[in-house]
PyMOL Python script that loads the backbone (N, CA, C, O; Angstrom):
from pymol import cmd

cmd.read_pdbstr("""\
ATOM      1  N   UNK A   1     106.973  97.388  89.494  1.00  0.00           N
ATOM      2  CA  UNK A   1     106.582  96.029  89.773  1.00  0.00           C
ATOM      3  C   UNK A   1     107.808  95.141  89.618  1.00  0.00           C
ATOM      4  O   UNK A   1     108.829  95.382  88.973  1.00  0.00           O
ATOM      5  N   UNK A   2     107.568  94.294  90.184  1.00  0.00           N
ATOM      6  CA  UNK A   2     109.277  93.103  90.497  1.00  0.00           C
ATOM      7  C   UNK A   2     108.421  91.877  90.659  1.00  0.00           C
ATOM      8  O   UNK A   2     107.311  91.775  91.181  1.00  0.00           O
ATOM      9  N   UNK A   3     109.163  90.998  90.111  1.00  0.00           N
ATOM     10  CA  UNK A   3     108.483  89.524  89.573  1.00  0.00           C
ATOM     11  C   UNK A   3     109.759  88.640  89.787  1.00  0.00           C
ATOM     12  O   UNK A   3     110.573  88.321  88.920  1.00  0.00           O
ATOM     13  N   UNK A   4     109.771  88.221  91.465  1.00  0.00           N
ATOM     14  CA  UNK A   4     110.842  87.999  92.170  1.00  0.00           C
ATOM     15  C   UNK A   4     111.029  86.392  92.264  1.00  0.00           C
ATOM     16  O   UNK A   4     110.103  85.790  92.806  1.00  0.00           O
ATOM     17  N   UNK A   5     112.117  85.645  91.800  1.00  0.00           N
ATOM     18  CA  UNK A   5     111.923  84.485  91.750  1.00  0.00           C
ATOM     19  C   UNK A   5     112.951  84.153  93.096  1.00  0.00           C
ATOM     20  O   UNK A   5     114.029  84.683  93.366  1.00  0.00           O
ATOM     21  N   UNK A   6     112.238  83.123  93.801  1.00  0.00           N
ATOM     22  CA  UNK A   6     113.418  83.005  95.174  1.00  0.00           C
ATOM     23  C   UNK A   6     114.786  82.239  94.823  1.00  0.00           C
ATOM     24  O   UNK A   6     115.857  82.555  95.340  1.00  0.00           O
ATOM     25  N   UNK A   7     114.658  81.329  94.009  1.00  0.00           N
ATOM     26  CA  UNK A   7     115.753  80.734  93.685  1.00  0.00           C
ATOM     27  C   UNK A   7     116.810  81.641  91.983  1.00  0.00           C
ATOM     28  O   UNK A   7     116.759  81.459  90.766  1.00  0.00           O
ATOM     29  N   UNK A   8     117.648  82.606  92.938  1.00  0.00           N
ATOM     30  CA  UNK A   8     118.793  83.139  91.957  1.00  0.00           C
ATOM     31  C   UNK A   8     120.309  83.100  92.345  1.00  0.00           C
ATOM     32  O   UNK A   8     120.717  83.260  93.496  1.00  0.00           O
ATOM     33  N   UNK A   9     121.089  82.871  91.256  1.00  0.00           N
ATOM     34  CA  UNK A   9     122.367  83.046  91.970  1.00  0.00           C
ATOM     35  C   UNK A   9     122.673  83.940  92.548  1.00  0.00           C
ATOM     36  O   UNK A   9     121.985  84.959  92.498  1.00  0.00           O
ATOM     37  N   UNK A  10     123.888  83.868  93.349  1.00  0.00           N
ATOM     38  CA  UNK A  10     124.363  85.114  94.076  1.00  0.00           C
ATOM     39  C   UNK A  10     123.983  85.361  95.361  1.00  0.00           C
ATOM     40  O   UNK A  10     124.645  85.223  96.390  1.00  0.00           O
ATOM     41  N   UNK A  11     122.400  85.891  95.158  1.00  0.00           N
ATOM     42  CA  UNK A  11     121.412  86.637  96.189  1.00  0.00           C
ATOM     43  C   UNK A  11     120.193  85.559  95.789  1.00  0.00           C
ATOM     44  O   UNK A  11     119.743  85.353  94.662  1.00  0.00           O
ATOM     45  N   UNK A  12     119.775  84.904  97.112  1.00  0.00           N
ATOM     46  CA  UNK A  12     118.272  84.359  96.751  1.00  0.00           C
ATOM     47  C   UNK A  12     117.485  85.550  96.987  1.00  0.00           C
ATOM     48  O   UNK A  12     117.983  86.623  97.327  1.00  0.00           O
ATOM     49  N   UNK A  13     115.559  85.239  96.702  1.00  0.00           N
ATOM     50  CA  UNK A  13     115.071  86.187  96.502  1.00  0.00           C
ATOM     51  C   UNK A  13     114.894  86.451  98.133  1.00  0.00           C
ATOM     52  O   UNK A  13     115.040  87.632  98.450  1.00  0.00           O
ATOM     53  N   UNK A  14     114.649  85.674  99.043  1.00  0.00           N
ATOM     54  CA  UNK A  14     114.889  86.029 100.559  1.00  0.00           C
ATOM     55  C   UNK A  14     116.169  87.091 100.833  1.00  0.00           C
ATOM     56  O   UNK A  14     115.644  88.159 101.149  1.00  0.00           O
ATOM     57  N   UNK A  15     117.447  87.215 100.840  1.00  0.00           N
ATOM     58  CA  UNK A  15     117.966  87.851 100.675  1.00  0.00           C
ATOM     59  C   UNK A  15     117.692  89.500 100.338  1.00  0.00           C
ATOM     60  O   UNK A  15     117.749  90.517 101.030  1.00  0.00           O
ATOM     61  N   UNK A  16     117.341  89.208  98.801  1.00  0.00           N
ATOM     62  CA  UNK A  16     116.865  89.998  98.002  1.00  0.00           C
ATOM     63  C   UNK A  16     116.204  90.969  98.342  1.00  0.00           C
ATOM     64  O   UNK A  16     116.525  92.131  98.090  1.00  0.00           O
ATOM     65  N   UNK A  17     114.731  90.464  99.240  1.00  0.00           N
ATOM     66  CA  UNK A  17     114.059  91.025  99.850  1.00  0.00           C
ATOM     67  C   UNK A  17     114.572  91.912 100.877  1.00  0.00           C
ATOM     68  O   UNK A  17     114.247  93.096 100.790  1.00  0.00           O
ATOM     69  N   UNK A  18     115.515  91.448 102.084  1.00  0.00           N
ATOM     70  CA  UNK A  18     115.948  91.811 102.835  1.00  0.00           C
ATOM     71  C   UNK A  18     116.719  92.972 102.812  1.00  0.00           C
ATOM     72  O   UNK A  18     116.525  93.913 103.582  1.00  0.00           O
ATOM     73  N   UNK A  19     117.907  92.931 101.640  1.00  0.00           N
ATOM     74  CA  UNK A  19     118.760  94.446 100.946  1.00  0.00           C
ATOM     75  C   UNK A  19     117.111  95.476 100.540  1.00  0.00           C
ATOM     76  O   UNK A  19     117.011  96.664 100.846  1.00  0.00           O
ATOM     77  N   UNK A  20     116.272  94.882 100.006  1.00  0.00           N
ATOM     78  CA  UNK A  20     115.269  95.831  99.147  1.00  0.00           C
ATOM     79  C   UNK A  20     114.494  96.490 100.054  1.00  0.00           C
ATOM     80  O   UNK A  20     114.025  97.592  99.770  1.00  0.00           O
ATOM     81  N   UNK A  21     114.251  95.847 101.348  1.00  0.00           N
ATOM     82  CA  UNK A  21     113.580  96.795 102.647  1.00  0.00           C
ATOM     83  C   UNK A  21     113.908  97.482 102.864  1.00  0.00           C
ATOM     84  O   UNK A  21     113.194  98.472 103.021  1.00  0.00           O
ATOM     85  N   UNK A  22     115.499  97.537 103.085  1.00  0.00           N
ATOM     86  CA  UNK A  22     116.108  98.914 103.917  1.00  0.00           C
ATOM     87  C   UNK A  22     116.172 100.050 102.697  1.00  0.00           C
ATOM     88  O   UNK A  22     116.122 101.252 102.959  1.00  0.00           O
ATOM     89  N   UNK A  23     116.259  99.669 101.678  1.00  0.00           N
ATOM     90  CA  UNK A  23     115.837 101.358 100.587  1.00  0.00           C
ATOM     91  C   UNK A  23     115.031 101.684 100.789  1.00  0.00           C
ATOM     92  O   UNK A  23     114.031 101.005 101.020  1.00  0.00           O
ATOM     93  N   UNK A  24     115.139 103.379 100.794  1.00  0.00           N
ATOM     94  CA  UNK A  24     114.203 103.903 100.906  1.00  0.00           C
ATOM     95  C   UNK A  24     113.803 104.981  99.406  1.00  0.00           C
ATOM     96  O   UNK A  24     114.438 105.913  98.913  1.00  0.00           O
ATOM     97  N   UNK A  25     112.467 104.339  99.010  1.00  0.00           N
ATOM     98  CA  UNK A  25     111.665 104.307  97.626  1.00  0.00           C
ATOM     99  C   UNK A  25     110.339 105.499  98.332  1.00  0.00           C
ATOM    100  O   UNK A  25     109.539 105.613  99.261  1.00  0.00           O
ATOM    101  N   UNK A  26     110.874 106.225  97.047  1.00  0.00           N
ATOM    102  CA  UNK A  26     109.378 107.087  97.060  1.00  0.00           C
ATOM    103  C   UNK A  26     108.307 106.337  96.301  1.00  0.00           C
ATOM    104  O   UNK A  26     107.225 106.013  96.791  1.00  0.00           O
ATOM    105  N   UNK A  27     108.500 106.213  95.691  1.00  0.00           N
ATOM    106  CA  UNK A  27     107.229 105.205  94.926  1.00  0.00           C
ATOM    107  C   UNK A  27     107.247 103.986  95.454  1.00  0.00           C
ATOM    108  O   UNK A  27     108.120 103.367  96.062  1.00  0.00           O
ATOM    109  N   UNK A  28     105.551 103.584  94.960  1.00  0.00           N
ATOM    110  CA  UNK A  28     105.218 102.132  95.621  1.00  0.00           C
ATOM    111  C   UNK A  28     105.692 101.252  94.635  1.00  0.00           C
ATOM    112  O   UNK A  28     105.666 101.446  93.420  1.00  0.00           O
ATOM    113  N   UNK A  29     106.203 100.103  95.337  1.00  0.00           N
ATOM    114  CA  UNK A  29     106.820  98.828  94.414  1.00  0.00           C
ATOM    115  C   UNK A  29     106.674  97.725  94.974  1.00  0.00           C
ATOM    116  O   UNK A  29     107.326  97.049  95.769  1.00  0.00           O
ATOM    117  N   UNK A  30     105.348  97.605  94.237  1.00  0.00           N
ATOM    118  CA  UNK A  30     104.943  96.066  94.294  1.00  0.00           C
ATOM    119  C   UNK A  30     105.732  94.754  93.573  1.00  0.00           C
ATOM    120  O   UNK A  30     106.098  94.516  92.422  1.00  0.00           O
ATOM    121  N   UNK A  31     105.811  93.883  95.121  1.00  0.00           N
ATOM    122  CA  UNK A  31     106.824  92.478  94.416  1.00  0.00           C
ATOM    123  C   UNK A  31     105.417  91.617  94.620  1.00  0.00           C
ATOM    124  O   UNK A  31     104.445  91.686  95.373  1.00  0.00           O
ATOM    125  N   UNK A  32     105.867  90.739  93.491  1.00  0.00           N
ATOM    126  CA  UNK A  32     105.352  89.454  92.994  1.00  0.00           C
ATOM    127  C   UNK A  32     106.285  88.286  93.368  1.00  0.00           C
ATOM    128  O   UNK A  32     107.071  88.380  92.425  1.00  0.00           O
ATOM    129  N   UNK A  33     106.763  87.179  94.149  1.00  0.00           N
ATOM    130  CA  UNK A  33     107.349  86.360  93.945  1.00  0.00           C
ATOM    131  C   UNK A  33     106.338  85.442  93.310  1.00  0.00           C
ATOM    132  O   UNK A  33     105.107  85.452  93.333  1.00  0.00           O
ATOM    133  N   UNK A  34     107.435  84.443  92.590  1.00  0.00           N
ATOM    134  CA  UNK A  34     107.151  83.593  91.411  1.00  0.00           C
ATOM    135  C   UNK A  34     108.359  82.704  91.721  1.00  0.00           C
ATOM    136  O   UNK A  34     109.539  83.047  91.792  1.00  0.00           O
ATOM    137  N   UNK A  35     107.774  81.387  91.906  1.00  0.00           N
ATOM    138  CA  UNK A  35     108.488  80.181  92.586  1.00  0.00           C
ATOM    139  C   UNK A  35     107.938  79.123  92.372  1.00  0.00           C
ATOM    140  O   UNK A  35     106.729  79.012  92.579  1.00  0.00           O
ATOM    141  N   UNK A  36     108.702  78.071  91.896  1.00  0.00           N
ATOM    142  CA  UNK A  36     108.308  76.494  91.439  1.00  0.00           C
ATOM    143  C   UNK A  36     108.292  76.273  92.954  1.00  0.00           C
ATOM    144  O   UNK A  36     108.218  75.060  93.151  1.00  0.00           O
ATOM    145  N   UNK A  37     108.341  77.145  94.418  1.00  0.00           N
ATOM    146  CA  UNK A  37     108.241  76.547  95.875  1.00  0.00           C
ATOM    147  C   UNK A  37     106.997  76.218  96.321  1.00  0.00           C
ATOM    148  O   UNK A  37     106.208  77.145  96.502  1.00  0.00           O
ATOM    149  N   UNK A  38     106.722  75.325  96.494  1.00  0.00           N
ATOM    150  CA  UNK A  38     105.231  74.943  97.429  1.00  0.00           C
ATOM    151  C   UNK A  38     104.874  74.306  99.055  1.00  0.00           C
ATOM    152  O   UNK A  38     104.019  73.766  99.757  1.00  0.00           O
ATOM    153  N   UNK A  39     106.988  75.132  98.973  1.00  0.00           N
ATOM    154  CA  UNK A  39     106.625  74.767 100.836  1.00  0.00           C
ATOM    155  C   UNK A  39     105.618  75.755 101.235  1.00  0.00           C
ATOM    156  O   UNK A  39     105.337  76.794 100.637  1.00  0.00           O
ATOM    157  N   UNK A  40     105.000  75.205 102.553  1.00  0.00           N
ATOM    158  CA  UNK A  40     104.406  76.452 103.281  1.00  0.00           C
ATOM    159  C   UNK A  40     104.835  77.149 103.895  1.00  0.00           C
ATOM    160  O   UNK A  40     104.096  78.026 104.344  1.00  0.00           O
ATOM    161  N   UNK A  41     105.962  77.148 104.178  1.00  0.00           N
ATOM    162  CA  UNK A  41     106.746  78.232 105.087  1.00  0.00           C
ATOM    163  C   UNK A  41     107.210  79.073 103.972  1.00  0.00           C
ATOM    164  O   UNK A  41     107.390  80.217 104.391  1.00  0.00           O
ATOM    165  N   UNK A  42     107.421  78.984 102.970  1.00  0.00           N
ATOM    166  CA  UNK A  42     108.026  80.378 101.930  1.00  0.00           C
ATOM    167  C   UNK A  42     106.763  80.883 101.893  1.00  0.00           C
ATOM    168  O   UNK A  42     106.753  82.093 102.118  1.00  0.00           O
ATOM    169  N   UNK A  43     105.298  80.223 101.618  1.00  0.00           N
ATOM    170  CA  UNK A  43     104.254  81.316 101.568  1.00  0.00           C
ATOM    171  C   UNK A  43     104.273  82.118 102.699  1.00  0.00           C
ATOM    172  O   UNK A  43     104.327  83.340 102.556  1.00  0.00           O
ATOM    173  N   UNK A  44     104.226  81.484 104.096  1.00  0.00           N
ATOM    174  CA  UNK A  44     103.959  82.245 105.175  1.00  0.00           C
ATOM    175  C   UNK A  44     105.235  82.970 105.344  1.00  0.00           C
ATOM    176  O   UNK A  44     105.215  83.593 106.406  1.00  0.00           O
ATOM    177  N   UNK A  45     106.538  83.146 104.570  1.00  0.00           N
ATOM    178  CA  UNK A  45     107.624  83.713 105.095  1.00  0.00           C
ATOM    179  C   UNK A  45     107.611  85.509 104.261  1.00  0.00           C
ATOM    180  O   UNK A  45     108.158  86.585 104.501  1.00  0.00           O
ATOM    181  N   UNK A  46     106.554  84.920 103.121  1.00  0.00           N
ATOM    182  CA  UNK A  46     106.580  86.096 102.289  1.00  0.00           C
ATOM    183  C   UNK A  46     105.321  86.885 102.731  1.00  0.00           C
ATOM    184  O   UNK A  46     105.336  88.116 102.714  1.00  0.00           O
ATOM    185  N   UNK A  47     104.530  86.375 103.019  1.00  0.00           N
ATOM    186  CA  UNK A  47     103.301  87.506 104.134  1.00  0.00           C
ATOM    187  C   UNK A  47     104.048  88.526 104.946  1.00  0.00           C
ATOM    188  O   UNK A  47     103.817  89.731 104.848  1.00  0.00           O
ATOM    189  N   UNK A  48     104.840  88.073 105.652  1.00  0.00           N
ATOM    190  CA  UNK A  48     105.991  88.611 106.068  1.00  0.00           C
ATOM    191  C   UNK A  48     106.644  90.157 105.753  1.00  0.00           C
ATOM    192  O   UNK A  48     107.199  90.878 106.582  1.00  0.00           O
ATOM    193  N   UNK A  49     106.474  90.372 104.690  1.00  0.00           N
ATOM    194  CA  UNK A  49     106.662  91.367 103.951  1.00  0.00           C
ATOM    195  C   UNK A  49     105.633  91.999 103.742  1.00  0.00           C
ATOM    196  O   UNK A  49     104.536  91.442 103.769  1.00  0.00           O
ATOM    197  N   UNK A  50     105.810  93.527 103.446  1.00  0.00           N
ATOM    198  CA  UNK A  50     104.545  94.234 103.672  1.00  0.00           C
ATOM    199  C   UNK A  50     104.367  94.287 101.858  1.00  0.00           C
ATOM    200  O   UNK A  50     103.294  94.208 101.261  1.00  0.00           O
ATOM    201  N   UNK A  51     105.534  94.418 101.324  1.00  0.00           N
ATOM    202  CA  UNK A  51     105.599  94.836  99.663  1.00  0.00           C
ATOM    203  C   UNK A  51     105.038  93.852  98.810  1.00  0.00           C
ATOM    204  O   UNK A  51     104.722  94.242  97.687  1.00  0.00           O
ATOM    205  N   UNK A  52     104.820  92.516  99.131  1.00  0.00           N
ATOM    206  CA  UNK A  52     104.574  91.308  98.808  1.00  0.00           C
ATOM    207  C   UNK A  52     103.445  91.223  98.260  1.00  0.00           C
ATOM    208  O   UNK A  52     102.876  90.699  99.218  1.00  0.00           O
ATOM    209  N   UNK A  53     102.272  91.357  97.123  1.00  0.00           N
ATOM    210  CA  UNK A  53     101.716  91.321  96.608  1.00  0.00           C
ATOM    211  C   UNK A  53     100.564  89.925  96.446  1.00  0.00           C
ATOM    212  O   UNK A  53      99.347  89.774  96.553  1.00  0.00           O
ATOM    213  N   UNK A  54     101.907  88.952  96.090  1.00  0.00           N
ATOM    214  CA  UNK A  54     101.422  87.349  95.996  1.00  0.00           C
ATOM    215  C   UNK A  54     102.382  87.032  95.742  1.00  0.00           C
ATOM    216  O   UNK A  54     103.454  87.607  95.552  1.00  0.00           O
ATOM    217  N   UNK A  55     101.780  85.233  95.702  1.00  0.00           N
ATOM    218  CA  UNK A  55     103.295  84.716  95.818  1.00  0.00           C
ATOM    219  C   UNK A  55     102.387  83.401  94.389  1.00  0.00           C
ATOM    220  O   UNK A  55     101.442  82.639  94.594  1.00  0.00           O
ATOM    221  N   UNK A  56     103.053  83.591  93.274  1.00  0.00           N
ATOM    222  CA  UNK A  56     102.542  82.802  92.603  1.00  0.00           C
ATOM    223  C   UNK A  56     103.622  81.487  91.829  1.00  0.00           C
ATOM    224  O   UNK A  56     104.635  81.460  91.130  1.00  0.00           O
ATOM    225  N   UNK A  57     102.559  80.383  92.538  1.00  0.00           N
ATOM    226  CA  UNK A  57     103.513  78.707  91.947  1.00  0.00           C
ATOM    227  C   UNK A  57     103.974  78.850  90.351  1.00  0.00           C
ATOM    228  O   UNK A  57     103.272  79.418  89.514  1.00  0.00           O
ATOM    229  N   UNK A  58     105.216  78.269  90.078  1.00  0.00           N
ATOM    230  CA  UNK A  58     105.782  78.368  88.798  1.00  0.00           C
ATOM    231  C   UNK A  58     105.030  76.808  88.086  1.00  0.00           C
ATOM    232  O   UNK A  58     104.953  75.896  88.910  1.00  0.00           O
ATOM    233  N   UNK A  59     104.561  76.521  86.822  1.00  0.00           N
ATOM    234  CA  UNK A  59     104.744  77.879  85.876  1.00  0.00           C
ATOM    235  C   UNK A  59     104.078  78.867  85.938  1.00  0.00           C
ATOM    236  O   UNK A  59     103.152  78.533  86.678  1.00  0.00           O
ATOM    237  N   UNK A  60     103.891  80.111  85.586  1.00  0.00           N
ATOM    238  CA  UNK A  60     103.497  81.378  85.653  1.00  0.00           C
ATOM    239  C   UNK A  60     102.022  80.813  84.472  1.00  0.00           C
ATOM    240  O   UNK A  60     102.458  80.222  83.483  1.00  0.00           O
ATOM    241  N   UNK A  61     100.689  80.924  84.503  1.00  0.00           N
ATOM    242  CA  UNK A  61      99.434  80.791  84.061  1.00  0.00           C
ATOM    243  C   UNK A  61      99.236  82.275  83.481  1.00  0.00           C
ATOM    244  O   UNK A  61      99.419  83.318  84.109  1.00  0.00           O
ATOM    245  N   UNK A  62      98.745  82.120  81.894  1.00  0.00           N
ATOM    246  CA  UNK A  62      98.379  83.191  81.480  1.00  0.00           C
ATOM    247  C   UNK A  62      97.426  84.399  82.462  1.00  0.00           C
ATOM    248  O   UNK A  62      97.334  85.622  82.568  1.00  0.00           O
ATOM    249  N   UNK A  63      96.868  83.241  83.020  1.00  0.00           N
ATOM    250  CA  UNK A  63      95.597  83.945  83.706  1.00  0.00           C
ATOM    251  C   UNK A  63      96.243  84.721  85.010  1.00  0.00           C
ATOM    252  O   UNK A  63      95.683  85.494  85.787  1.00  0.00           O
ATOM    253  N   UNK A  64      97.644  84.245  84.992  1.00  0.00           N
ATOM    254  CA  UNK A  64      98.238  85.153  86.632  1.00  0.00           C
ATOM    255  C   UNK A  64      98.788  86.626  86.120  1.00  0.00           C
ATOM    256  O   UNK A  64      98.913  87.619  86.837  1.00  0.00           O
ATOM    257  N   UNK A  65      98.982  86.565  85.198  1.00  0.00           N
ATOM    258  CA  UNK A  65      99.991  87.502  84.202  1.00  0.00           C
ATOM    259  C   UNK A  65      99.155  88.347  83.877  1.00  0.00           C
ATOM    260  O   UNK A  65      99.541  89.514  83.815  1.00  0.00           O
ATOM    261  N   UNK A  66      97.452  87.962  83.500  1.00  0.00           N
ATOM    262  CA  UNK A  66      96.453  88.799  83.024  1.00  0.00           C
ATOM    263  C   UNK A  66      95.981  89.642  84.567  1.00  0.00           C
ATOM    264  O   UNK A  66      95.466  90.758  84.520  1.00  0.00           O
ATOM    265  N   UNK A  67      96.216  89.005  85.739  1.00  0.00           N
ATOM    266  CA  UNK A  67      95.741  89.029  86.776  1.00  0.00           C
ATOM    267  C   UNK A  67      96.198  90.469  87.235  1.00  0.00           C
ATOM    268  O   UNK A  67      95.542  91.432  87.632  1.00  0.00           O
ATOM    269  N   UNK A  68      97.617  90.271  87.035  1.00  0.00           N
ATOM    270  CA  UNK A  68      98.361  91.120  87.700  1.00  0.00           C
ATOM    271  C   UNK A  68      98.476  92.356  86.867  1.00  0.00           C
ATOM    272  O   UNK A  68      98.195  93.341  87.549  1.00  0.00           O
ATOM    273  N   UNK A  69      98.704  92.571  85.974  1.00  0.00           N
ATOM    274  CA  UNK A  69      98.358  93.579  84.769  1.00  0.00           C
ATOM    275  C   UNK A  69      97.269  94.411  85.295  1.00  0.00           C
ATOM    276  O   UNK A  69      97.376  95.569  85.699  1.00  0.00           O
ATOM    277  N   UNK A  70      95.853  93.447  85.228  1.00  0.00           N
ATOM    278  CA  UNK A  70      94.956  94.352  85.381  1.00  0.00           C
ATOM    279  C   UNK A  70      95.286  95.302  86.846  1.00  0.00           C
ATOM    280  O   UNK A  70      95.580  96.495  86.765  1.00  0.00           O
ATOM    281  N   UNK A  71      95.191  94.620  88.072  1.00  0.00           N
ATOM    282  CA  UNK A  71      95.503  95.350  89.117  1.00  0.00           C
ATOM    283  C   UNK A  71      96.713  96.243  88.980  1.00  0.00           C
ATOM    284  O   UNK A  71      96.674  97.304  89.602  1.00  0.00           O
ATOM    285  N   UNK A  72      97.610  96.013  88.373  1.00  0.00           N
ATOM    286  CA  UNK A  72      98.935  97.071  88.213  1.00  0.00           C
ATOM    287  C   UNK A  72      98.032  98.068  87.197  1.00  0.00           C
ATOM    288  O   UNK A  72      98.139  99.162  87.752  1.00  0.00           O
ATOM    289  N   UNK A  73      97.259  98.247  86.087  1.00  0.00           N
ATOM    290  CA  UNK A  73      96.689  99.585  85.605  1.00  0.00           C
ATOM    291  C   UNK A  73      95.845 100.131  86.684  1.00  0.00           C
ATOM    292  O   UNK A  73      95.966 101.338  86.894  1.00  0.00           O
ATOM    293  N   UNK A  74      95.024  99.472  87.396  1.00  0.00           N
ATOM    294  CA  UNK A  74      93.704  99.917  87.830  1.00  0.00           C
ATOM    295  C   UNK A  74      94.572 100.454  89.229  1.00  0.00           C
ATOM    296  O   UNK A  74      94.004 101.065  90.134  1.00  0.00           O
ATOM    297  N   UNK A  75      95.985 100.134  89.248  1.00  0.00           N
ATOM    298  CA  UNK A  75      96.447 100.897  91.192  1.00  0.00           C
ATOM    299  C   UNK A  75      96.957 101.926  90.080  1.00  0.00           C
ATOM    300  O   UNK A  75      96.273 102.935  90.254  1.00  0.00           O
ATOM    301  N   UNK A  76      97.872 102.152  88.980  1.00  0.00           N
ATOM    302  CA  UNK A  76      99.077 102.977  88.372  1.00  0.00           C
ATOM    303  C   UNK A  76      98.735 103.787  87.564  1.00  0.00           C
ATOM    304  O   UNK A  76      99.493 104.683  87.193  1.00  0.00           O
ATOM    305  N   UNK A  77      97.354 103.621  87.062  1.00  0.00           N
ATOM    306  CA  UNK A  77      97.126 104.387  85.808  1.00  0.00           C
ATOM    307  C   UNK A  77      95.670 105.171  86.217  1.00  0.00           C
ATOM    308  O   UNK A  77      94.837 105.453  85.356  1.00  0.00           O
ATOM    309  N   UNK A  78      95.520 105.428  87.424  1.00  0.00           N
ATOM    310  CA  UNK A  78      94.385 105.938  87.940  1.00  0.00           C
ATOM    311  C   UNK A  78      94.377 107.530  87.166  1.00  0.00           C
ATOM    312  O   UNK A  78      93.463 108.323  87.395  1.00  0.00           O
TER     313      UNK A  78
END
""", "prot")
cmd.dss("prot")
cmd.show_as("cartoon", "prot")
cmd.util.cbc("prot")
cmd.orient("prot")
């Protein structure tokens, strides 16, 4: 799991994304972006992506953190 924030030095998480497609991963790896962004084009840019999970507004809510947990045991720990 990857808990991808779009705004980083260096490499934004757009970028980011872009190097992380072309590996090729035997295992599934679910990204989370996590972004104080509330344009609509970063939501619709990250649909975009097949690995993309959700895209959740910063700050991060206990209840997103509990969210994602559960679905990461109930896909990983089958």
């Amino acid at each position: 799991m990857i808990l991808l924030d779009l705004s980083m030095p260096v490499m934004d998480g757009w970028q980011f994304l872009d190097e992380f497609t072309k590996v090729k991963i035997e295992k599934k790896i679910t990204i989370y972006i996590v972004s104080s962004s509330i344009d609509p084009m970063d939501y619709e840019r990250a649909k975009s992506y097949n690995d993309i999970q959700n895209y959740i507004i910063k700050p991060v809510q206990t209840e997103d953190l509990k969210s994602i947990l559960k679905i990461f045991k109930s896909t990983y720990e089958a």
